[in-house]
DSSP file (Angstrom, degrees, kcal/mol; ACC not computed):
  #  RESIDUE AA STRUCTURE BP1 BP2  ACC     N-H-->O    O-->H-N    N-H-->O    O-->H-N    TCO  KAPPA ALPHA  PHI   PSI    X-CA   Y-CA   Z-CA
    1    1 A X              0   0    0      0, 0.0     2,-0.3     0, 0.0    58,-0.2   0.000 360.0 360.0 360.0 150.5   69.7  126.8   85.3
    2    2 A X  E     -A   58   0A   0     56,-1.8    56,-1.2    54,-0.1     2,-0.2  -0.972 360.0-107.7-132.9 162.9   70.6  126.7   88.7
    3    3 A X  E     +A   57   0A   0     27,-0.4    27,-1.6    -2,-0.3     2,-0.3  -0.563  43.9 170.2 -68.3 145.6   71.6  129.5   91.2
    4    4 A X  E     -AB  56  29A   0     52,-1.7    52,-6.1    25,-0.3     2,-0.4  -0.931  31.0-142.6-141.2 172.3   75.2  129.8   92.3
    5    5 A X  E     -AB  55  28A   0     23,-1.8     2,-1.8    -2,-0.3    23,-1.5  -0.977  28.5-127.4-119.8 142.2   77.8  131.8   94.1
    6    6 A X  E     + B   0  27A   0     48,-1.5    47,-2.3    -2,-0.4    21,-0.2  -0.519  31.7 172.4-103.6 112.7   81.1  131.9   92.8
    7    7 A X  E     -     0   0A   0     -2,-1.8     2,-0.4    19,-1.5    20,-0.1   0.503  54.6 -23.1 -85.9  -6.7   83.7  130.9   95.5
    8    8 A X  E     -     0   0A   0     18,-0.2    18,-2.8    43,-0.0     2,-0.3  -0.992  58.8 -93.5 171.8-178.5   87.0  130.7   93.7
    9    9 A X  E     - B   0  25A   0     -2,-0.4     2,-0.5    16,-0.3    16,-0.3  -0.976  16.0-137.6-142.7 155.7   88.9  130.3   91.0
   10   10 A X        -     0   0    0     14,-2.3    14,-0.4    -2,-0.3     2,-0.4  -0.933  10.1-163.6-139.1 131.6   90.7  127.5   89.1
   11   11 A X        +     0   0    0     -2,-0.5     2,-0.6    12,-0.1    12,-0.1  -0.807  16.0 168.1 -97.5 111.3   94.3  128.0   87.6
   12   12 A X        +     0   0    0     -2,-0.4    12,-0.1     1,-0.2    -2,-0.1  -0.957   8.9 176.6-132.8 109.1   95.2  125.2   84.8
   13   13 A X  S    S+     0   0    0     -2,-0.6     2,-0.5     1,-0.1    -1,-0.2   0.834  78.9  52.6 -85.5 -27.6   98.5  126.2   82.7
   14   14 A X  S    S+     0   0    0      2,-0.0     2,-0.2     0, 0.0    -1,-0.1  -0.904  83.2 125.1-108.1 135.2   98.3  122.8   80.8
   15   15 A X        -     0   0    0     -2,-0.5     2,-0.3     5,-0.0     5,-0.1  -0.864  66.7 -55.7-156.5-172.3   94.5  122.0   78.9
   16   16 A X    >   -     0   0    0     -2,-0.2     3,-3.8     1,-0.1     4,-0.2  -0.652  52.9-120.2 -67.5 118.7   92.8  121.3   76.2
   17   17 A X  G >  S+     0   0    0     -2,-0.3     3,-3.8     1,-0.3    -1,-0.1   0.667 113.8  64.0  19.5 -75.2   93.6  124.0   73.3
   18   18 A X  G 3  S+     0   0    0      1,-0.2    -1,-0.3    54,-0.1    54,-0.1   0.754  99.6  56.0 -39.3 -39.5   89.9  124.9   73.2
   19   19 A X  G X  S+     0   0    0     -3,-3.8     3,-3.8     2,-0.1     2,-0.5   0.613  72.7 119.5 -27.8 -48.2   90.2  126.2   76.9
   20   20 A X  T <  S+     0   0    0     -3,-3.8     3,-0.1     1,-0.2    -7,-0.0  -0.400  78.7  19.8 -64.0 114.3   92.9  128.6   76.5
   21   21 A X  T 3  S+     0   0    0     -2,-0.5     2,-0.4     1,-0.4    -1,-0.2   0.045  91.6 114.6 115.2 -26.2   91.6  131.6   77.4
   22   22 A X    <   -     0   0    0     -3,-3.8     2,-0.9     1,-0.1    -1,-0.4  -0.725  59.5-120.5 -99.7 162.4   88.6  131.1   79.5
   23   23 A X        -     0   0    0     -2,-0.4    23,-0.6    23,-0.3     2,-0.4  -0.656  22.4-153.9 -67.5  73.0   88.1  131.8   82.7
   24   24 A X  E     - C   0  45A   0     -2,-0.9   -14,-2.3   -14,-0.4     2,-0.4  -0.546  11.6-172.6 -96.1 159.9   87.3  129.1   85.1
   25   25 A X  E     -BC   9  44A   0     19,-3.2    19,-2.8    -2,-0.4     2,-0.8  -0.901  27.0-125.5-124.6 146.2   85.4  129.5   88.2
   26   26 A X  E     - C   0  43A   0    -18,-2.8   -19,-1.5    -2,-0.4     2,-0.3  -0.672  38.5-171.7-103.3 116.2   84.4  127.3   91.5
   27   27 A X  E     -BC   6  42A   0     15,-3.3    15,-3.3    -2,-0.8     2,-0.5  -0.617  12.2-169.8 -94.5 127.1   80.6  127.6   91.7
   28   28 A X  E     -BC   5  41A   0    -23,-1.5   -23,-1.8    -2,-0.3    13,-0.2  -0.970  26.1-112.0-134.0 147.9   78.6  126.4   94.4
   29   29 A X  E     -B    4   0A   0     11,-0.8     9,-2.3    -2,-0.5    10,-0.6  -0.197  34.6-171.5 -48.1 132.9   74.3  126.1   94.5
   30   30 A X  E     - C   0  37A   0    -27,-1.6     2,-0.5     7,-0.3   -27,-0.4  -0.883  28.4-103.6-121.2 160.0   73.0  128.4   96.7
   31   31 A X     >  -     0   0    0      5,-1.5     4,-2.5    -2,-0.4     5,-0.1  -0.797  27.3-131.6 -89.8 140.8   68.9  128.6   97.9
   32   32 A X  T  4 S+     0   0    0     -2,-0.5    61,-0.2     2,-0.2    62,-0.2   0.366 104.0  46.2 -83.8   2.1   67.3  131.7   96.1
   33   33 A X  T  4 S+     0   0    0      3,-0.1    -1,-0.1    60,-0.1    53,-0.0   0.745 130.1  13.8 -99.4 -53.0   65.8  132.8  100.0
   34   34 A X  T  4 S-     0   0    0      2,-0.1    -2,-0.2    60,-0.0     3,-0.1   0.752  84.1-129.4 -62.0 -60.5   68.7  132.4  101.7
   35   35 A X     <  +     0   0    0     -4,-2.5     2,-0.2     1,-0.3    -3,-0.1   0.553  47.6 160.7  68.8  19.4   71.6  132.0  100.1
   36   36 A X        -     0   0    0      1,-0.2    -5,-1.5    -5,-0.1    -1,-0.3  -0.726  55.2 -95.4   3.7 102.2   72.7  129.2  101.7
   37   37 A X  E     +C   30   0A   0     -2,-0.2    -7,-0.3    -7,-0.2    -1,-0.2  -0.003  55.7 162.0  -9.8 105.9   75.2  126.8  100.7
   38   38 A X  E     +     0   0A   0     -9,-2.3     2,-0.2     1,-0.1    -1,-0.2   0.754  50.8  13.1 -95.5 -41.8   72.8  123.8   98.9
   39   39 A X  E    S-     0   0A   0    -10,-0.6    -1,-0.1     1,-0.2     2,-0.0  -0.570  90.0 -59.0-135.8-175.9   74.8  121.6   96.8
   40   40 A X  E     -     0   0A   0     -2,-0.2   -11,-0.8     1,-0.1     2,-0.3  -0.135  56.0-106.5 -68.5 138.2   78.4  120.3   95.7
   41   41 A X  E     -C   28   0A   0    -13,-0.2     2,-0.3   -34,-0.0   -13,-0.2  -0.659  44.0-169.1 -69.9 132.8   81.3  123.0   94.2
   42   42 A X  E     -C   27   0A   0    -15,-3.3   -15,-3.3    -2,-0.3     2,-0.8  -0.937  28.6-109.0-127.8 160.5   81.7  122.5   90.5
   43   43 A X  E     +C   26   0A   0     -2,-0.3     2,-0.3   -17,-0.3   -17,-0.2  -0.726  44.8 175.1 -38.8  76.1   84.0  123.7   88.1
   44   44 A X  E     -C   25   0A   0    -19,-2.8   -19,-3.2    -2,-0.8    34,-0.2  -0.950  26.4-128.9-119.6 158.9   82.2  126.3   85.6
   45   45 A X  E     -Cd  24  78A   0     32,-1.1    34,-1.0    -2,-0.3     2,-0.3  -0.492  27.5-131.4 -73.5 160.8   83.4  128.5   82.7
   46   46 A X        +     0   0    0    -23,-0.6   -23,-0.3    32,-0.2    34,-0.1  -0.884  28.5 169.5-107.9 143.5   82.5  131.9   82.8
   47   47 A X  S    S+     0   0    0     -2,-0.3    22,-0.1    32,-0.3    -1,-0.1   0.191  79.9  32.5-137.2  22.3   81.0  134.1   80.1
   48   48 A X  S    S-     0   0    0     33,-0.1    34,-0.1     0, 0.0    32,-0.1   0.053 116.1 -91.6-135.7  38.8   79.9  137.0   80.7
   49   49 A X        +     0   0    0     30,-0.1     2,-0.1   -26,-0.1    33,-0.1   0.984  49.2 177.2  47.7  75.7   83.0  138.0   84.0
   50   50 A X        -     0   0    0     31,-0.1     2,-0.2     4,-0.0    32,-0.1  -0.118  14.0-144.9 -75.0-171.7   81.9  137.2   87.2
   51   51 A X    >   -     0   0    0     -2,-0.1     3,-1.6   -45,-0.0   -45,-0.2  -0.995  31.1 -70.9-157.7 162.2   83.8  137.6   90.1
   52   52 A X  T 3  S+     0   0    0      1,-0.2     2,-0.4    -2,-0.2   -45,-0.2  -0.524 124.1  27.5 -54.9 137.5   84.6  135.7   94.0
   53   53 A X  T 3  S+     0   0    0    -47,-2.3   -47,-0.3     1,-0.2    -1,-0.2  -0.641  92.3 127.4 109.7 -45.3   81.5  136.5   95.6
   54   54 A X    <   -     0   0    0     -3,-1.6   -48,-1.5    -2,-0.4    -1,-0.2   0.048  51.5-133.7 -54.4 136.2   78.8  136.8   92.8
   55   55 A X  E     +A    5   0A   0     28,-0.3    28,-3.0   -50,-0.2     2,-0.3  -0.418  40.5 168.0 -65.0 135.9   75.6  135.2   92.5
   56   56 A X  E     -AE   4  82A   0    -52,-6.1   -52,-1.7    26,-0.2     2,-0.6  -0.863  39.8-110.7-154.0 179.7   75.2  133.9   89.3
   57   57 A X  E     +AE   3  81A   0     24,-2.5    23,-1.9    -2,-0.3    24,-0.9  -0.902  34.4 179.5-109.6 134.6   73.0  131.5   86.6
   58   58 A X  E     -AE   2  79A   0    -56,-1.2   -56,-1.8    -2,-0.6     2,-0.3  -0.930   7.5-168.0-130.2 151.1   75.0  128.3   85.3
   59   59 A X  E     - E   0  78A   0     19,-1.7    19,-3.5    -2,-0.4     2,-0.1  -0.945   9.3-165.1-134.0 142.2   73.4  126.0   83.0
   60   60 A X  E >>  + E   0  77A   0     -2,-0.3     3,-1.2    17,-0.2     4,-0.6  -0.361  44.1  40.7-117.2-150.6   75.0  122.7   82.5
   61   61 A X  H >> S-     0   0    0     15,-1.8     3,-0.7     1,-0.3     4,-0.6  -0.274 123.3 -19.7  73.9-159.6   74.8  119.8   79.9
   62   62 A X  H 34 S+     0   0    0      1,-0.2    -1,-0.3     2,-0.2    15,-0.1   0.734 130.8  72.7 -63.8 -20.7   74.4  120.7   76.4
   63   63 A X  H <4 S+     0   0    0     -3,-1.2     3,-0.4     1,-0.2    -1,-0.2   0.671  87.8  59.5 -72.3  -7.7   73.2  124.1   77.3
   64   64 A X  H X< S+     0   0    0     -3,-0.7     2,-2.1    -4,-0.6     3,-0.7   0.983  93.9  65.1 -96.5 -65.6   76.6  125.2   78.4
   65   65 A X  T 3< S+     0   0    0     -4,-0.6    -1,-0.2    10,-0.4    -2,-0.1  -0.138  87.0  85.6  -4.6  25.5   77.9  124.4   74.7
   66   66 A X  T 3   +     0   0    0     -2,-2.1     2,-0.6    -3,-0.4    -1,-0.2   0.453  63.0  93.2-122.3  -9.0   75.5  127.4   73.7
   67   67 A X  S <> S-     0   0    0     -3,-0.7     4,-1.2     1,-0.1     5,-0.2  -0.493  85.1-118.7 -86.2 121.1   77.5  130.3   74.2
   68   68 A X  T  4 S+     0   0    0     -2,-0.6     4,-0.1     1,-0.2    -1,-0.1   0.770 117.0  40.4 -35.4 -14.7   79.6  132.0   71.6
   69   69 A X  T  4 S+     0   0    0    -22,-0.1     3,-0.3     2,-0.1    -1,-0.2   0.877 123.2  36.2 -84.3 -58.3   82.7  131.1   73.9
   70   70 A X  T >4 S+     0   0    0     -6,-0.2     3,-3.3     1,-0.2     5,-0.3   0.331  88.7  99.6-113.3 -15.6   81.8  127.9   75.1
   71   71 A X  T 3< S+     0   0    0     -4,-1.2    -1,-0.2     1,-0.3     4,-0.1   0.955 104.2  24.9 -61.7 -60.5   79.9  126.5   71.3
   72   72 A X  T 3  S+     0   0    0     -3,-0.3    -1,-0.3    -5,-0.2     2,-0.3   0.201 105.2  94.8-100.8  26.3   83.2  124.6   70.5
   73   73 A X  S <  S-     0   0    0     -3,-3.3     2,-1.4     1,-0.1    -8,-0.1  -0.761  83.0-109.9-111.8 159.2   85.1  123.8   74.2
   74   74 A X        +     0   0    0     -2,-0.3     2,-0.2   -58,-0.1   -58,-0.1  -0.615  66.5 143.9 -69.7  66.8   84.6  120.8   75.9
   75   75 A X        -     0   0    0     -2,-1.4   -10,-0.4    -5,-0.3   -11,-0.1  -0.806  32.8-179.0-130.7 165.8   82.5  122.3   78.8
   76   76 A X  S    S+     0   0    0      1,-0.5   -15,-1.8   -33,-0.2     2,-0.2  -0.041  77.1  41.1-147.8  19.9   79.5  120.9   80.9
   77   77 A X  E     + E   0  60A   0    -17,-0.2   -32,-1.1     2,-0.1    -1,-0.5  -0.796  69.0 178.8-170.9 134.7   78.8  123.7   83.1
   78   78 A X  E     -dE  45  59A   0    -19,-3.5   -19,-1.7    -2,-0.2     2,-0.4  -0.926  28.5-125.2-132.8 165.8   78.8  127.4   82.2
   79   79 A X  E     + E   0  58A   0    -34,-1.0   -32,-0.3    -2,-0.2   -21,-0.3  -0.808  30.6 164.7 -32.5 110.1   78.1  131.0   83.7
   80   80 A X  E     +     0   0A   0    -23,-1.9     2,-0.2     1,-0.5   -22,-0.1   0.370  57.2  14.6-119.5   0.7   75.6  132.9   81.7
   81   81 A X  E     - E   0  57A   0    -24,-0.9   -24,-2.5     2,-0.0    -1,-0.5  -0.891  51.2-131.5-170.0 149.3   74.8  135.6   84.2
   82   82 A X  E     - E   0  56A   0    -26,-0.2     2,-0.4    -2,-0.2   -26,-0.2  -0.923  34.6-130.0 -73.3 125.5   75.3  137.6   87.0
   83   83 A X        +     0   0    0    -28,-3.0   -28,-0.3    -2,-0.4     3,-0.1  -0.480  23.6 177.6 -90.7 130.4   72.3  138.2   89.3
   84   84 A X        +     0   0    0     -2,-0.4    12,-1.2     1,-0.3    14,-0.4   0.631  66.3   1.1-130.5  31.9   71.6  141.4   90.2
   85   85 A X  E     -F   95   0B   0     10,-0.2     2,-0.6    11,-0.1    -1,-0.3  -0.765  57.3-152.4-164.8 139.1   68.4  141.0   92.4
   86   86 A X  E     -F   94   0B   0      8,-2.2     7,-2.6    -2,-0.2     8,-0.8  -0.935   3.5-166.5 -77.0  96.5   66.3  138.0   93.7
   87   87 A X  E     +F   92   0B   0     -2,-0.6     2,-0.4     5,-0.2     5,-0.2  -0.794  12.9 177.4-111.8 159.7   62.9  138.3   94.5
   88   88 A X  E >   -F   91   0B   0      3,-3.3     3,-4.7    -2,-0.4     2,-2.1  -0.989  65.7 -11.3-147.6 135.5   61.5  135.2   96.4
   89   89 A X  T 3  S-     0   0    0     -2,-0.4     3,-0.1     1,-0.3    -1,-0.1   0.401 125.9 -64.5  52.6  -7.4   57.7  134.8   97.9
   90   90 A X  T 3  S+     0   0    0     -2,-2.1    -1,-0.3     1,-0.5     2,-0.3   0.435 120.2  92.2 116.4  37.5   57.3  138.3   97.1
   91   91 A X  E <  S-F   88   0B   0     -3,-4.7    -3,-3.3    -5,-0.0     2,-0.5  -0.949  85.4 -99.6-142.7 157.0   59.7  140.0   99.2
   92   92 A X  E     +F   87   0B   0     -2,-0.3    -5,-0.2    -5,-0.2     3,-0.2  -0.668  38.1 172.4-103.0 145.1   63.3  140.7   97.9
   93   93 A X  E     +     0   0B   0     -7,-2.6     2,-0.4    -2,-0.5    -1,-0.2   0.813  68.0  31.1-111.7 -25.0   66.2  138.2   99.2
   94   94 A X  E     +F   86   0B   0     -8,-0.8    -8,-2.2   -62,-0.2     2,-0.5  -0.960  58.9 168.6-131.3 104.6   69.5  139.3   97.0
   95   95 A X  E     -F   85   0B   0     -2,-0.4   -10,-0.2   -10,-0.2   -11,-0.1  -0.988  25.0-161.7 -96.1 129.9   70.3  143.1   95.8
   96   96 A X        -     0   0    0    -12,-1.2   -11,-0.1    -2,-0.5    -1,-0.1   0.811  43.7-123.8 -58.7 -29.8   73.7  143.8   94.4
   97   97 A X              0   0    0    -13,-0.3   -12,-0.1    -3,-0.1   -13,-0.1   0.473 360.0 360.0  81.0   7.2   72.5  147.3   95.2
   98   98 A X              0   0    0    -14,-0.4   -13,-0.1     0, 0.0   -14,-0.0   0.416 360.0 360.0 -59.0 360.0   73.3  148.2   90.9
């Protein structure tokens, strides 16, 4: 799993069948102190309705193919949570304030 923030969103009127209906999002890695930009934007489905800003858990790989939404889609990177606190080194770096 990795941390992300979800930056955007991506609008596809033609996909694959299996698709139709979900939600895709553009996720990028953040550092769990920081929050700080880390890694590349990817592509993930959503499953449980994030939104632009949230911090969130993607798993990719086969592990994204685990979700009752995702079990039968062609997907390699999913959403599986919204964070709503961080705690880092023992001091706290992300509340949602929830």
């Amino acid at each position: 799993m990795i941390l992300c923030k979800v930056i955007g969103k991506v609008v596809c009127t033609r996909k694959d069948e299996k698709l139709v209906g979900g939600k895709l999002q553009l996720v990028i890695p953040v550092d769990c102190e920081t929050l700080k930009e880390t890694g590349k934007t990817q592509v993930a489905i959503d499953t449980v309705g994030a939104g632009e800003g949230d911090i969130v858990l993607v798993v990719g790989g086969s592990s994204a193919r685990l979700t009752p939404l995702t079990k039968t889609s062609p997907v390699d990177s999913a959403i599986i949570a919204i964070i709503d606190t961080i705690e880092a080194n023992g001091k706290l770096t992300y509340s949602t304030g929830r």
